[in-house]
N, C-alpha and C positions, 0 to 999 in steps of 0.2 A: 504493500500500500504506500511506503512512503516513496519508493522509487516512480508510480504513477504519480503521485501529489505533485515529485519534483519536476517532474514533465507536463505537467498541466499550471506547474506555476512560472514554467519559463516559454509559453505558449498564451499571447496576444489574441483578443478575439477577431482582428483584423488580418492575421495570418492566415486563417481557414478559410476556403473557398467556400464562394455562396452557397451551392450546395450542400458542404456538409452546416453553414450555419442554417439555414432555410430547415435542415434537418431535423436539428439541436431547437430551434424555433418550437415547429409543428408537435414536438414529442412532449416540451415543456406543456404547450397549449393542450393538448392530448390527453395528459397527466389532469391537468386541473378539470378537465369534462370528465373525466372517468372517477375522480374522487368527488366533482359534484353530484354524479349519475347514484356509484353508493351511496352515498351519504343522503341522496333522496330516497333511495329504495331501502336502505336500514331503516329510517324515520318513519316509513308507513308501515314495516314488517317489525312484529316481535322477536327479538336475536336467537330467542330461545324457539321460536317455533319455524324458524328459516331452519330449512337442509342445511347438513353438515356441507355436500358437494359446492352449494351455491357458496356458503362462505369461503372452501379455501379458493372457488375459482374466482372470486371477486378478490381474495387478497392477493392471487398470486398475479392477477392481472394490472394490480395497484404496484404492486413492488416489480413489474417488470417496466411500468412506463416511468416509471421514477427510475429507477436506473439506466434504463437505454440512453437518455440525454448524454449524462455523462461520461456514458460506453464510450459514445459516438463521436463526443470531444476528445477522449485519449487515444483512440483508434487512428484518429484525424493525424492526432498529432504526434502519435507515434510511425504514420506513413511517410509527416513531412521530415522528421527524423532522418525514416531511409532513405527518402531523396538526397537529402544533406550527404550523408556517408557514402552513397554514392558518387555526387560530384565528387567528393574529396576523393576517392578513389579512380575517379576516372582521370581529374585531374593526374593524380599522382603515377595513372598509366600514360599518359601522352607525355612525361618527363620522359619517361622509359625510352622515347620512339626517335623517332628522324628528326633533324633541326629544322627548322622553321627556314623553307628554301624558295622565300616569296623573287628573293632576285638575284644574283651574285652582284650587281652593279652596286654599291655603296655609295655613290654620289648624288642627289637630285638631279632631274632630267634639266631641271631649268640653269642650273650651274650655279645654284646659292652653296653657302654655307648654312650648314646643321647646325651648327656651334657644338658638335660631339655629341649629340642628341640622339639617342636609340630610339628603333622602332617598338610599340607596344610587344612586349613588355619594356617597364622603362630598364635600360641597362642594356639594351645593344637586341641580337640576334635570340629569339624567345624558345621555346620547343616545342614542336608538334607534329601530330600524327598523320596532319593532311597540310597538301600542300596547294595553292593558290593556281590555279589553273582551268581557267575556262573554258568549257567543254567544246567551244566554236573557234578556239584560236591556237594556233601551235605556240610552241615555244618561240618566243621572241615577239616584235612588236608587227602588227599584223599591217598588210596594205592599204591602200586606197583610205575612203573617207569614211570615218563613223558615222557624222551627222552633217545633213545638206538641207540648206532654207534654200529654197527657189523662190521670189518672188512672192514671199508670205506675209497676206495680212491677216487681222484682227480686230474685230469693232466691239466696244460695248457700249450700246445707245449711240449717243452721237460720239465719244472719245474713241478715237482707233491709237488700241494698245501697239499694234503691230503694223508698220506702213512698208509694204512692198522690201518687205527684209528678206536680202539675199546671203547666206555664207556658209561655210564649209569647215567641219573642224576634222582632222587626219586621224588615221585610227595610230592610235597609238600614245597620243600628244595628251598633254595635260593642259587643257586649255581653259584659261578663266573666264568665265561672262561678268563683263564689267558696266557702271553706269548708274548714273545717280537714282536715285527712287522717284518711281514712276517715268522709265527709261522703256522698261516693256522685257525686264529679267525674268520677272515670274511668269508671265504670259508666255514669254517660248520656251520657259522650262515644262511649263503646264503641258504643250502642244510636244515637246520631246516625249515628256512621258503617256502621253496619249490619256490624260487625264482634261483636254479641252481640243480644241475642231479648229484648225485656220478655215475664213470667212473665202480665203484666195490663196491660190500658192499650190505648193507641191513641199513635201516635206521626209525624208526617208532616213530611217535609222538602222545604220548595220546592214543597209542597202537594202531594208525591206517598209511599206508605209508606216511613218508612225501609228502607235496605237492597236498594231494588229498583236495576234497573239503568237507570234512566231518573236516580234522585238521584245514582248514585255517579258517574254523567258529569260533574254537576256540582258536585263536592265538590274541595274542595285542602287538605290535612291534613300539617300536621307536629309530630310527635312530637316530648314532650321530648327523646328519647336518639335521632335518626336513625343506623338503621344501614344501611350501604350495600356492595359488593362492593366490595373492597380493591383489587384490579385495576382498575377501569374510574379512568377521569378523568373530570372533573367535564362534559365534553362529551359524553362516550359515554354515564354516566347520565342526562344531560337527554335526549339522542336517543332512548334506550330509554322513559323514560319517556312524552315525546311522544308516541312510538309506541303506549304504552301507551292513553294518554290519546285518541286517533285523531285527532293532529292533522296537518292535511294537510300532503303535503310537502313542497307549495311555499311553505308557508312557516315550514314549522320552521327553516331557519338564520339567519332575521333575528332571529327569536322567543329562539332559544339564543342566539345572538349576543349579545341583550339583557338576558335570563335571568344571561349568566355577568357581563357589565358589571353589572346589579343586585349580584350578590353578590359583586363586588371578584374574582372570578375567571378573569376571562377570560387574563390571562395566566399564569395556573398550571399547568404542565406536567407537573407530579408526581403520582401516580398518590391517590385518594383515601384509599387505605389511609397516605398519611404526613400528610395533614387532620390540622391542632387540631380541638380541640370547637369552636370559634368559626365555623373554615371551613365544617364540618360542619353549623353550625348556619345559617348562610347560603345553603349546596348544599341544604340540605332547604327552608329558605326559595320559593327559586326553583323546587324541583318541586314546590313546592304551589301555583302559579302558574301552572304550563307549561302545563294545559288552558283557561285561563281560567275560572275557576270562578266560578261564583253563592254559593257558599258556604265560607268558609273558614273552618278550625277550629285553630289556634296553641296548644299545649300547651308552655308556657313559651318563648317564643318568644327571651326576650333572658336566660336565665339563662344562657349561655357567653360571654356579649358583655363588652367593655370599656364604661364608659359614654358614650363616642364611639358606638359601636355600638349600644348602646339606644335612645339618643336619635335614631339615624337609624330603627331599626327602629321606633320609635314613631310615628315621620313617617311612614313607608310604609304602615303598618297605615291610619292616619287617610287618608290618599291611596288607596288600595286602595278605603275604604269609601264611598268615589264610587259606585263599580260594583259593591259585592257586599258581603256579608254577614259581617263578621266576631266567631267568637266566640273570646274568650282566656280559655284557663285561667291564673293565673297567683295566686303569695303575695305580690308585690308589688305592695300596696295603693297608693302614690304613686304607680307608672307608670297600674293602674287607673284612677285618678283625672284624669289627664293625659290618656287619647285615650278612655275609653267613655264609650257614651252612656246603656248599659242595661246592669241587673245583675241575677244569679239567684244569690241564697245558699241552700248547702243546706248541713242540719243532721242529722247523724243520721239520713239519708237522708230529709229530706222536702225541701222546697221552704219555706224560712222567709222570704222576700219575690222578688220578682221585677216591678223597675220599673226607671225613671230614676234615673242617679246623683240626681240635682235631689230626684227625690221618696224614695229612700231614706234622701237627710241630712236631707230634711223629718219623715220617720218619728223619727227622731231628737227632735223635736219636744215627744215625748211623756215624753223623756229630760234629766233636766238632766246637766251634765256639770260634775265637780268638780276644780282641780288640791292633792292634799292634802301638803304641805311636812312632812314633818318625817322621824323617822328607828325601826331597826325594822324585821329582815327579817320576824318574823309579822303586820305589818301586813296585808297583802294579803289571807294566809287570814282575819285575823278579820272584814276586810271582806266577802270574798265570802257567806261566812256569814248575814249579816244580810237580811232582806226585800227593804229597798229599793235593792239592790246588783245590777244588772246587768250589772256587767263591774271588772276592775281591770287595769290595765296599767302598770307601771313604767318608768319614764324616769328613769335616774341615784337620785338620794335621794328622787324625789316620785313620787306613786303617782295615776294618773290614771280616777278613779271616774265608770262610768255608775250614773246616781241614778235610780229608776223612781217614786222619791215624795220631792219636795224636803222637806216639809211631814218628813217621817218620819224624814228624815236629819238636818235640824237639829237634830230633838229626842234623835236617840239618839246622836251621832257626839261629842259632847261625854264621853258619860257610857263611850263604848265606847272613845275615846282614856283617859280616866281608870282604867278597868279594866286596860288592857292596861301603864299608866304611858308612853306616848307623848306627848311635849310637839306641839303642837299649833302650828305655825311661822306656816301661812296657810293659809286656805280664799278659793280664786279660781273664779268660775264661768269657761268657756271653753265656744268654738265649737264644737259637734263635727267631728270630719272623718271620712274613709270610714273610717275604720280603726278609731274609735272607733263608729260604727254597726255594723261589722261584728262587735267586741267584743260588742255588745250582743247583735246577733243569735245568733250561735254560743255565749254564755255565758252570756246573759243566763235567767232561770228566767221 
């Protein structure tokens, strides 16, 4: 007895699946009808002139609903027990197995630094029993184009999300979709994943329509905000998932096994519903993996993370893009700049470049880039204002100008500092970076 007490007293009523509480419910309510029911029927009958049968079947029926409840809660809870010591032994079999063989290439494809940052798990190369391999793509990075917009629009009401957007991301490339909010991100993410209809266009993924059910086999998507059934552990969501996914049985528990070591979770036993956004954000992580997908699509993928966590999710991404296709939405231009290889900015819903990091800072080319010293919050507006102004962004006291005519700035920036009475501290030409091309694209006239 007191080894059940100790398992019913380290068992939450929010751990048990609704069914077993819906159970534990009805048998409580059960209990109180059937001791109302005696207790009417002793009150009309004499004790002494009731049948012996009728009384013990009426007590034996009282002390079995009264105890089933609590049967039914240790049962419960010594089931989710075995789950527990199961992971941990499954876990402790996938140590046993193969190393963790997502890539030999150890550098991000985009040619950032890691800062010595290991892929999940944190601390370098993890162990597992299955290994990262897409069932439509051989070894190495596969040909031609993942994903192709022909001429694709999108109206809602009278706002067109989408206007005659044309671009092409290569299979293999980690390419990020960029662009300020309400740029029309989500809308051709929506229309990738055949979760929304272009109004116009042609649209093919994996060289097959979006949306059919040949591409969604081979898709792995995670939403910024994943949300999940509160109830399940992060083993029973992967299983179901799997399932989802069609993958065979026999080898979904090396797969999950490795799945939950990927996302730091294999020893957590707590039901998903008590997840940070962080855990959450690594349980979505691993189900966009479970099928092994040709294509994967990361809608901010490290904004709940610590930057320990980033920096491993940056390595995985670039590890991943061994074998498949990845596209990242994301605002943050330095991690951009660190693992893609290829970039699609939209504006206003069109498509305003779509190439190589490499060749989008060369576009830049065409842009000189100014750092302007001095002091003056209307600075900015009266910069933007002028011709040769394609972008202003501020850093502390200095104000960091794309120039679209060097020739045109020299001659008026003197006379436009004089106007406004702004002392003029230093004019420094600078490199541009993604952020400042990106400026240019999204602001520039």
């Amino acid at each position: 007895m007191g080894k059940i007490a100790a398992i019913g007293a380290s068992t939450s009523w929010g751990e048990l699946s609704p069914g077993v509480q819906k159970l534990i419910i009805a048998l409580i309510v059960l209990n109180f009808l059937l001791m109302a029911a005696a207790l009417a029927v002793w009150s009309r009958t004499d004790a002494e002139s009731m049948p012996q049968p009728g009384k013990i079947a009426w007590l034996l029926i009282c002390l079995f609903v009264s105890t089933a409840g609590p049967i039914a809660f240790f049962i419960a809870r010594r089931q989710s027990a075995t789950w527990q010591k199961r992971e941990r032994a499954w876990a402790a079999q996938a140590k046993q197995d193969d190393e963790w063989r997502i890539g030999d290439d150890e550098s991000p494809k985009g040619g950032g630094n890691t800062d010595g940052a290991g892929a999940f798990p944190a601390g370098g190369s993890g162990p597992s029993a299955w290994e990262f391999r897409p069932a439509n793509v051989k070894t190495g990075a596969p040909a031609g184009n993942a994903v192709e917009f022909r001429n694709v629009s999108r109206a809602f009401g009278d706002k067109l999300a989408l206007d005659d957007v044309s671009f092409q991301i290569p299979a293999g490339s980690v390419c990020a979709l960029l662009g300020p909010n309400g740029a029309g991100k989500t809308t051709a993410i929506r229309i990738l994943l055949g979760l929304a209809r272009a109004d116009a266009g042609d649209v093919r993924i994996l060289g097959d329509p979006a949306g059919s059910l040949a591409v969604r086999r081979r898709l792995g998507y995670l939403p910024d905000v994943p949300a999940y059934p509160a109830w399940m552990s992060a083993r029973e969501y992967l299983e179901a998932s799997a399932d989802l996914a069609g993958v065979p049985a026999v080898e979904r528990r090396s797969r999950i096994a490795s799945l939950l070591e990927l996302a730091e979770l294999a020893g957590v036993s707590q039901r998903i519903g008590g997840y940070s956004r962080g855990m959450r954000q690594r349980l979505g992580l691993a189900q966009a993996l479970v099928g092994n997908p040709d294509l994967i699509v990361l809608d901010e993928p490290t904004s709940a993370l610590d930057p320990a966590g980033r920096r491993a999710v940056l390595r995985l991404i670039a590890q991943l893009a061994e074998h498949a296709t990845i596209i990242l939405s994301s605002h943050n231009l330095e991690e951009v700049q660190r693992v893609c290889t290829h970039a699609v900015v939209l504006r206003e819903g069109k498509a305003v470049a779509a190439s190589t990091i490499s060749q989008l800072r060369e576009r830049a080319g065409d842009h000189s880039l100014l750092l302007v010293s001095t002091g003056g919050d209307r600075l900015a507006q009266a910069l933007k204002a002028e011709p040769w102004c394609a972008g202003v962004r501020r850093e502390g006291a200095d104000f960091i100008v794309v120039v679209s005519d060097a020739s045109a700035a020299a001659r008026s920036l003197p006379a436009l500092m004089a106007r406004g009475g702004w002392d003029l501290s230093a004019l420094t030409p600078l490199e541009p970076s993604l952020e400042d091309v990106f400026t240019a694209l999204t602001e520039g006239k």
